[in-house]
C-alpha positions as CSV (number, residue, x, y, z in Angstrom):
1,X,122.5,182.3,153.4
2,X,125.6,180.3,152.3
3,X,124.2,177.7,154.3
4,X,120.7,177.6,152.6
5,X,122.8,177.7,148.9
6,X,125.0,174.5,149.9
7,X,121.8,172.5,151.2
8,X,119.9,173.1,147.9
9,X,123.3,172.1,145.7
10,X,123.3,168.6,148.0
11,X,119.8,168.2,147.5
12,X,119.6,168.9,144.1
13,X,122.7,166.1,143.6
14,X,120.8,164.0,145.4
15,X,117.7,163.9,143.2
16,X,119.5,164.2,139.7
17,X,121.9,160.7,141.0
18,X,118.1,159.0,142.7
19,X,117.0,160.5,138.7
20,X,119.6,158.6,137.0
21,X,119.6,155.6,138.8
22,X,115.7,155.1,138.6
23,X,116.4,156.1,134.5
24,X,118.9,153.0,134.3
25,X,116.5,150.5,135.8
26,X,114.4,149.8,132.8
27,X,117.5,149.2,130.9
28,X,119.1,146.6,133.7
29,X,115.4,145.0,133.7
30,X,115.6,144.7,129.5
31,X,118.8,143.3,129.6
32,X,117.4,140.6,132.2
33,X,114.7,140.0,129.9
34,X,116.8,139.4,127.1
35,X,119.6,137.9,128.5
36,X,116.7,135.2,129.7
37,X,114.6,135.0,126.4
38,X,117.7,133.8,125.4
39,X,118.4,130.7,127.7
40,X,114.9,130.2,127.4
41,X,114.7,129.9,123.4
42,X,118.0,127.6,124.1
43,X,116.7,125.4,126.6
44,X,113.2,125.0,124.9
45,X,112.2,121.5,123.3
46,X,112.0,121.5,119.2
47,X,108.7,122.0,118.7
48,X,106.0,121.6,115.2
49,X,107.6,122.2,112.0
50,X,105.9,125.4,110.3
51,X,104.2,125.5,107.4
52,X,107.2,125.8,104.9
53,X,109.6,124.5,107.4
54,X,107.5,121.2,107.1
55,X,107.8,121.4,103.2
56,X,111.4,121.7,103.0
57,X,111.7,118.5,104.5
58,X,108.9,116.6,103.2
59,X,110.9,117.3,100.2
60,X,114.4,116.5,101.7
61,X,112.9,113.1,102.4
62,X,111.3,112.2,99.0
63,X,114.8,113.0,97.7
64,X,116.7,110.8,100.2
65,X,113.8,107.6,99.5
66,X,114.0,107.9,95.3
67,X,117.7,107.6,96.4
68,X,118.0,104.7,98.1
69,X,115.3,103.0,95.5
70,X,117.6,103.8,92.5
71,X,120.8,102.3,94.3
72,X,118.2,99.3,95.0
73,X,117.1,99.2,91.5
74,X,120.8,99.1,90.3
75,X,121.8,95.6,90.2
76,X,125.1,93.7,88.0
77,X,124.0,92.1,85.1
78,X,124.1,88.5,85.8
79,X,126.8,86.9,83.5
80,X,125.4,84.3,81.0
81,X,125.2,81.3,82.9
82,X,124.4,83.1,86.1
83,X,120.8,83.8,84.5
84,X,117.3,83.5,86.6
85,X,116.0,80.1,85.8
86,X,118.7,78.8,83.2
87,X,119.8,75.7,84.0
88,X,122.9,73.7,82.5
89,X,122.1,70.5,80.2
90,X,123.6,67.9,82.4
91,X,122.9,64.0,81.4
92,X,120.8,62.9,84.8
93,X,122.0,59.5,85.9
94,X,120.7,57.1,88.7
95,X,122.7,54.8,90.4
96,X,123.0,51.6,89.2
97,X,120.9,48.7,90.7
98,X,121.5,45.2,90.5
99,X,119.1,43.3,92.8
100,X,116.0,41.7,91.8
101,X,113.5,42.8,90.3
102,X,109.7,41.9,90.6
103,X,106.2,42.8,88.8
104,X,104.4,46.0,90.2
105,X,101.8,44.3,92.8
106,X,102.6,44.8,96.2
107,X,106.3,45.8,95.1
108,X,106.5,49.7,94.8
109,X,110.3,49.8,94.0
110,X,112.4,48.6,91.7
111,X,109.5,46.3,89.9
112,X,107.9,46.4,85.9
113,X,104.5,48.4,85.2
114,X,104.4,47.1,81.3
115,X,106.7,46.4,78.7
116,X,108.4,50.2,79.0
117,X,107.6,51.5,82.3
118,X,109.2,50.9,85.4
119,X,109.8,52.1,89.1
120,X,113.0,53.0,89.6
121,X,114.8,54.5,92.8
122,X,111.6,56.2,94.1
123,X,110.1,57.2,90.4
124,X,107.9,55.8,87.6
125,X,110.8,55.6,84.2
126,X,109.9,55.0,80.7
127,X,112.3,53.4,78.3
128,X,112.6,55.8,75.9
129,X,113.6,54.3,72.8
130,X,110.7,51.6,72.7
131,X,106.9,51.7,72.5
132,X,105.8,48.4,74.4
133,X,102.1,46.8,74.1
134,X,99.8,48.7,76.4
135,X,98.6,46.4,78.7
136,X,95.7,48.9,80.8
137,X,94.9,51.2,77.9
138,X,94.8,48.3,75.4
139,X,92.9,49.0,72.4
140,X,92.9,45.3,71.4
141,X,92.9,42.0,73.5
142,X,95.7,41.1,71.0
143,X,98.0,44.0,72.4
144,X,97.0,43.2,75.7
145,X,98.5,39.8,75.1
146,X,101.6,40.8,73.8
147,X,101.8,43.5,76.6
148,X,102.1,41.2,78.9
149,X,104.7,39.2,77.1
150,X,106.7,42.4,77.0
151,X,106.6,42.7,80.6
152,X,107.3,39.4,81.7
153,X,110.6,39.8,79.3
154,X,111.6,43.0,80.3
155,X,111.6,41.5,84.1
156,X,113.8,38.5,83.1
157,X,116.3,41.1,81.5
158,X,116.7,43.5,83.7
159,X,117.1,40.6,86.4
160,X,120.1,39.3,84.7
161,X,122.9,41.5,85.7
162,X,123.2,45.7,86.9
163,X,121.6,48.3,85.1
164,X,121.9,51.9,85.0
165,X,119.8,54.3,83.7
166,X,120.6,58.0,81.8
167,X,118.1,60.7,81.2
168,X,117.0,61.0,77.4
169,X,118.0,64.1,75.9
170,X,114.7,65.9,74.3
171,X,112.8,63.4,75.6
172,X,109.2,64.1,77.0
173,X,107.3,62.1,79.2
174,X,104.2,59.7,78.8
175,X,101.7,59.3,81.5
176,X,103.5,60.5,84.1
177,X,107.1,58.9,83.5
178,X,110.5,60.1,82.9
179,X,112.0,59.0,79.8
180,X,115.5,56.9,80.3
181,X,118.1,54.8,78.9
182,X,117.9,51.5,80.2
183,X,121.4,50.2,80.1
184,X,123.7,47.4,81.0
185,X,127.7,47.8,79.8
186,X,125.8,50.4,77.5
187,X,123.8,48.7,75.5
188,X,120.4,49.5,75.5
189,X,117.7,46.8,77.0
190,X,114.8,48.6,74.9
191,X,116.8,47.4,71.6
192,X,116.8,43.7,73.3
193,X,113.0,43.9,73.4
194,X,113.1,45.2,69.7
195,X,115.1,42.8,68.0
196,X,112.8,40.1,69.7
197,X,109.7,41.4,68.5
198,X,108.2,42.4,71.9
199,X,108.4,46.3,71.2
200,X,109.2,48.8,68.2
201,X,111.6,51.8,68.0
202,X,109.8,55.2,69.9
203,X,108.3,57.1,66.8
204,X,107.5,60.1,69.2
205,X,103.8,58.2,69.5
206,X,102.3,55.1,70.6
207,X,101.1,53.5,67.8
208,X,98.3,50.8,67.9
209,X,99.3,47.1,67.7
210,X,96.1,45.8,66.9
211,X,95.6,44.0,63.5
C-alpha cells in the first residue's frame, strides 16, 4: 500500500513539473517574438512618410526654402558711387596722332569726311564747336562749294603738326559721330576754321548756309 501511495506522489510530481513547463512555453515563444519584432523594426529600411508624417515636413521644408530666399534677398546697399549703371564723368581722351592725314576715299583711318567730321583712331568724330558746310546733304550747290573748301582746309590743318582730341562735355552726336575737341597745344582747330570764314560756332543745330 505504501508502495502504491509513493508511486502516485512521483507521478503526480511528474505531471504538475511536464504542467509547468508546457505553461512557460508560450511565454519563452512571446519573448522570442518580441525580442525579434524588435531587431526586425531596427533593421528595417525607412519606408513612405504617412499622411501627417509627410505634412510635417513638407512644411519643415517650405520654412527652410523662404529661409534661404530672404538671406538671398538681403543684400548691402551699394554705397554711392558703387551704384548699378552710374558711371563717373571722366574727360575721354585719344591719343594724340601726328601723321598725315588724307581725304576719306580709299583711306578709312585717320582721313576728313567734310569740314567737321573725321575718322579718327577707329571712329567717325565731329568737331564739336563748329558747324561746317554739308557737303552730301547740301541744301544748296553754294554750301556744297564752301563744304568742300572747309574740308580741303581742315586737312591742311590738321596735317601741320599733332593733334589730340577730348570728348565734349554735354555734347550729343550728329549722324553717327562723337562730338570732340580738336586740339593742338590746346587750341581749338574748329575756332581756326571760324575765324576764316569756313565754319560758324555749333548753335546746338545745323543751320542752312544757303543765301
Amino acid at each position: 500500500m505504501a508502495k502504491k501511495t509513493t508511486r502516485r506522489k512521483k507521478s503526480s510530481g511528474t505531471r504538475r513539473s511536464a504542467a509547468s513547463r508546457g505553461g512557460m512555453a508560450h511565454w519563452y515563444v512571446l519573448g522570442a517574438a518580441v525580442v525579434g519584432g524588435i531587431l526586425y523594426m531596427e533593421n528595417l529600411p525607412p519606408g513612405p512618410e504617412t499622411g501627417a508624417a509627410a505634412i510635417r515636413t513638407a512644411s519643415i521644408e517650405r520654412k527652410e526654402k523662404k529661409a534661404e530666399r530672404e538671406v538671398v534677398r538681403v543684400r548691402p546697399k551699394p554705397r554711392p558711387s558703387e551704384a548699378v549703371g552710374e558711371t563717373l564723368a571722366v574727360e575721354e581722351k585719344l591719343p594724340a596722332f601726328s601723321g598725315k592725314w588724307f581725304i576719306c576715299t580709299t583711306q578709312t583711318d585717320y582721313c576728313v569726311l567734310d569740314g567737321s567730321t573725321i575718322l579718327y583712331a577707329g571712329r567717325k568724330v565731329r568737331l564739336a564747336d563748329v558747324d561746317a558746310p554739308a557737303i552730301a546733304e547740301a541744301r544748296c550747290d553754294a554750301e556744297r562749294s564752301r563744304g568742300g573748301d572747309a574740308k580741303l582746309r581742315l586737312r591742311e590743318i590738321l596735317n601741320e603738326g599733332n593733334v589730340t582730341l577730348a570728348a565734349a562735355k554735354g555734347g550729343s552726336g550728329r549722324a553717327g559721330a562723337a562730338p570732340h575737341l580738336v586740339l593742338r597745344n590746346g587750341q581749338s582747330i574748329g575756332h581756326r576754321l571760324v575765324r576764316e570764314g569756313l565754319a560758324r560756332p555749333w548753335t546746338g543745330r545745323h543751320q542752312s548756309w544757303c543765301g
